[in-house]
N, C-alpha and C positions, 0 to 999 in steps of 0.2 A: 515206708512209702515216702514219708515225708524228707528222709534223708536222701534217697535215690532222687528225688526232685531239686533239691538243693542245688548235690552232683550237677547234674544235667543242665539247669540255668545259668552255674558258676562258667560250667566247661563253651556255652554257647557265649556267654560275654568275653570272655577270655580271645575265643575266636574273632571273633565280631573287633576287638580293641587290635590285635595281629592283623587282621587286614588293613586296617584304617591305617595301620603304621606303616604297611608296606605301603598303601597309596599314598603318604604323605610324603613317606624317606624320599625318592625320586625325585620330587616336586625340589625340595630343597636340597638336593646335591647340584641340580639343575641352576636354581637361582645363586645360589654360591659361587665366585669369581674363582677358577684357578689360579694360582704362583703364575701360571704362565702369562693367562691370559691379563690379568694385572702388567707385568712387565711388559707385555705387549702395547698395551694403551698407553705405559708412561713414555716409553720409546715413542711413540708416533705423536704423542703430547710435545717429547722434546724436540723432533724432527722438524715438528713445525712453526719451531721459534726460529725466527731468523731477525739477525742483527739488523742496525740502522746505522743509517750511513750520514756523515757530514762531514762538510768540504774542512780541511786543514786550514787554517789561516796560516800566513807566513806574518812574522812580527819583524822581523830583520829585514825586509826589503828587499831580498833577495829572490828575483822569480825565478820559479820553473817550469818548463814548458810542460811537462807532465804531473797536472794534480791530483793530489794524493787524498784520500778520504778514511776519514776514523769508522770506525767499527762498534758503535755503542751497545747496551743490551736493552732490548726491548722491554723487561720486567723494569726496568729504571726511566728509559725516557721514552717509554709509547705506551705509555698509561691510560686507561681510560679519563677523564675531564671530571672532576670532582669542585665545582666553586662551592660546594658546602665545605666539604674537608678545609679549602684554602683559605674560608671564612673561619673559620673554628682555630687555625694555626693561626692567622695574623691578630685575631682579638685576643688569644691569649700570648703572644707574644708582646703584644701594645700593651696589654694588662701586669704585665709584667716590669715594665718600665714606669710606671706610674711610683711615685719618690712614697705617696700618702701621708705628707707629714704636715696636714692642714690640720689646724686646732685651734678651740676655741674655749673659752672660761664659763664653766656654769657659774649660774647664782653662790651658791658653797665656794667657787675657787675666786670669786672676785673679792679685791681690800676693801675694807672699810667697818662704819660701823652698823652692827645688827638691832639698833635702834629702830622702831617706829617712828613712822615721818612724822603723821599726825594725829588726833583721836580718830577712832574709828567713826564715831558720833558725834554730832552737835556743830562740825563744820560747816554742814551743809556741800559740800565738796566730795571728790569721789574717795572710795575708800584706797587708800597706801600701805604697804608694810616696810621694811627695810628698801636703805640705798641699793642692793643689790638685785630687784626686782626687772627681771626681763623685759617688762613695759617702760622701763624708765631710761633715758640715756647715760650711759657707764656703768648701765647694770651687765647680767648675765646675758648668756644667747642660751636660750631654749631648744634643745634639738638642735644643736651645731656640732661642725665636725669633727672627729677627735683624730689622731694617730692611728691607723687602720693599713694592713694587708691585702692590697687589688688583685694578688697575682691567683689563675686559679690553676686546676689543674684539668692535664691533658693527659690518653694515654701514650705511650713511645710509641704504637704501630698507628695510631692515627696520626702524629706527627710525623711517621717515615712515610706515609702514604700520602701526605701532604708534601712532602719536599719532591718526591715521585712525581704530584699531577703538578708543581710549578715547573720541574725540567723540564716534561711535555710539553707544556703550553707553550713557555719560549724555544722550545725545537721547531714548534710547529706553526709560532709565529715567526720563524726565521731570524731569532734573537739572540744564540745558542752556539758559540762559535767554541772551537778548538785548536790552542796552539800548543807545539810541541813541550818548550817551558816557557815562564810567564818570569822574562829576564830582562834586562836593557843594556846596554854596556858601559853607558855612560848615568851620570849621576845628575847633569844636567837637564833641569824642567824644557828648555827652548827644545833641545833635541827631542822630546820623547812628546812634544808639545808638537813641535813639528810631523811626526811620524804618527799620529794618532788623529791628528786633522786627516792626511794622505789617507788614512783608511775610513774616515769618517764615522769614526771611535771616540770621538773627544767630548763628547756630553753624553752622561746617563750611563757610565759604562762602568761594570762590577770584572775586575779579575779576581781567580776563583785559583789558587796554588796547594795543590794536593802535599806541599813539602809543611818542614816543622812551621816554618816561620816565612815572610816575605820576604825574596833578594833582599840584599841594603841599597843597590843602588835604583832598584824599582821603586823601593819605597822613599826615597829619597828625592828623585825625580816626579815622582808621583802627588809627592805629599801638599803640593801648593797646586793643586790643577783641582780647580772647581769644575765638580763632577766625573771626579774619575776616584775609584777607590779599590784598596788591593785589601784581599784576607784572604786566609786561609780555608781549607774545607772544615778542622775542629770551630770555626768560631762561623760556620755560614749558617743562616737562621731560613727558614719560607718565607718568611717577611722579606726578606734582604733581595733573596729571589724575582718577588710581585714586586717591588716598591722600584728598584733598579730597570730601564729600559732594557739592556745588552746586558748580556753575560756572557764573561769569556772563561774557558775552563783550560788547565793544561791536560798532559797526557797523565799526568800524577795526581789531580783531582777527578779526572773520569774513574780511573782504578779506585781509589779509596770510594768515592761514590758507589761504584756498581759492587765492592765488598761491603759495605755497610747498608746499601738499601736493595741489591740484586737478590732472587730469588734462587740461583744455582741452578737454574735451568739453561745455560747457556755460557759455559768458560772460554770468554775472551785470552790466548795468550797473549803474550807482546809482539810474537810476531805476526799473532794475527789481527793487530790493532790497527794498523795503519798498512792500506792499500790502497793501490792505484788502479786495479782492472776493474773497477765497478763505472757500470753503464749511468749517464748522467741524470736520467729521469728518477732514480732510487737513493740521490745526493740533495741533503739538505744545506742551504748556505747560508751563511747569517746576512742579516740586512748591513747596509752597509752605508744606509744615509743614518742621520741623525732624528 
């Protein structure tokens, strides 16, 4: 009897746990994304990145009656505004630069001799010990500074996420110009002195060259003009970014830029980098006064 009951309770939970799974499987085939529908979302995720547009500068002086505008990617310079991120990169880039090689002599590292000044007692006077006593002049410094490491650390995606929101910000304060290469022909400071007055580039202005190293004769011409400074994209910092009024980029530090901090949601080629059929409301320009 007792075993026949077993049976019969075993066989109804059995049942009882088979339903429950069938009502459950469904639920969760349901909530689980297909291959497809996944691909779907990322395609229409990709679809709707669309590039950003800024007017070409001409350096040569050369016009054309038809202006031609760069094609930038948006994961690079239409960032969302981050002034904590840009706070966090320039403290520790400033912290970085601090030499720390301020020092000072304790009691123990100061000359002389370890002599008692006077009796502890019977002078009627305050109590002394050695010449080298912190209260006394040419003794030690107590709690002074020694040789010390300011620099601290950051991690790499908050510092590329940081180089991200300063492009931004000067695309979007119109500070963000693009010229084809970042050259001069002559060597001569008066010429390139002259031609950067004309564009009203001559103070507060960062060139930015995606190549190994700076022209010779850019840097050459360059080198004695207070407030103009050339580097490269390996040696450009966020600080250098924020601190600089103008920045001007070529077409070979846009590329290295948007491979080093772009997200691959949008492949710029070269020929599609530089065009002219875009409508002028969707053109950023850089400022052009000082």
């Amino acid at each position: 009897m007792f075993s026949a009951l077993r049976k019969s309770v075993a066989g109804s939970s059995q049942a009882i746990c088979r339903r429950r799974m069938a009502t459950i499987a469904p639920t969760l085939d349901q909530s689980k994304p297909t291959t497809s529908q996944s691909k779907i979302a990322i395609r229409k995720a990709v679809d709707s990145v669309k590039p950003v547009y800024v007017t070409m500068s001409s350096f040569t002086g050369k016009s054309n009656s038809a202006k031609k505008a760069v094609a930038l990617d948006p994961t690079v310079f239409d960032h969302p505004i981050r002034r904590d991120i840009l706070h966090l990169c320039v403290v520790h880039h400033l912290d970085s630069l601090r030499q720390g090689t301020a020092s000072t002599k304790t009691r123990a590292e100061v000359a002389g001799s370890r002599r008692k000044i006077r009796p502890q007692k019977g002078t009627g006077r305050a109590r002394l010990g050695d010449r080298q006593s912190p209260m006394l002049r040419g003794g030690g410094v107590a709690f002074g500074p020694k040789p010390r490491d300011f620099s601290t650390k950051l991690n790499r995606k908050v510092i590329q996420m940081g180089m991200r929101v300063a492009l931004t910000m000067k695309l979007r304060e119109q500070r963000l110009g693009v010229l084809q290469r970042i050259n001069w022909w002559s060597h001569k400071t008066a010429t390139l002195n002259s031609r950067l007055s004309g564009l009203g580039w001559r103070t507060g202005t960062l060139f930015v060259t995606g190549e190994s190293e700076v022209p010779a004769r850019m840097r050459l011409a360059s080198k004695n003009l207070r407030g103009i400074e050339c580097r490269t994209v390996a040696d450009l910092v966020v600080y250098d970014i924020v601190k600089w009024r103008r920045v001007i980029l070529d077409l070979a530090a846009v590329d290295a830029l948007e491979r080093a901090l772009g997200k691959g949601l949008l492949g710029i080629s070269d020929s599609e980098r530089v065009v002219s059929d875009v409508t002028h409301s969707c053109v950023e320009e850089v400022e052009p006064s000082a």
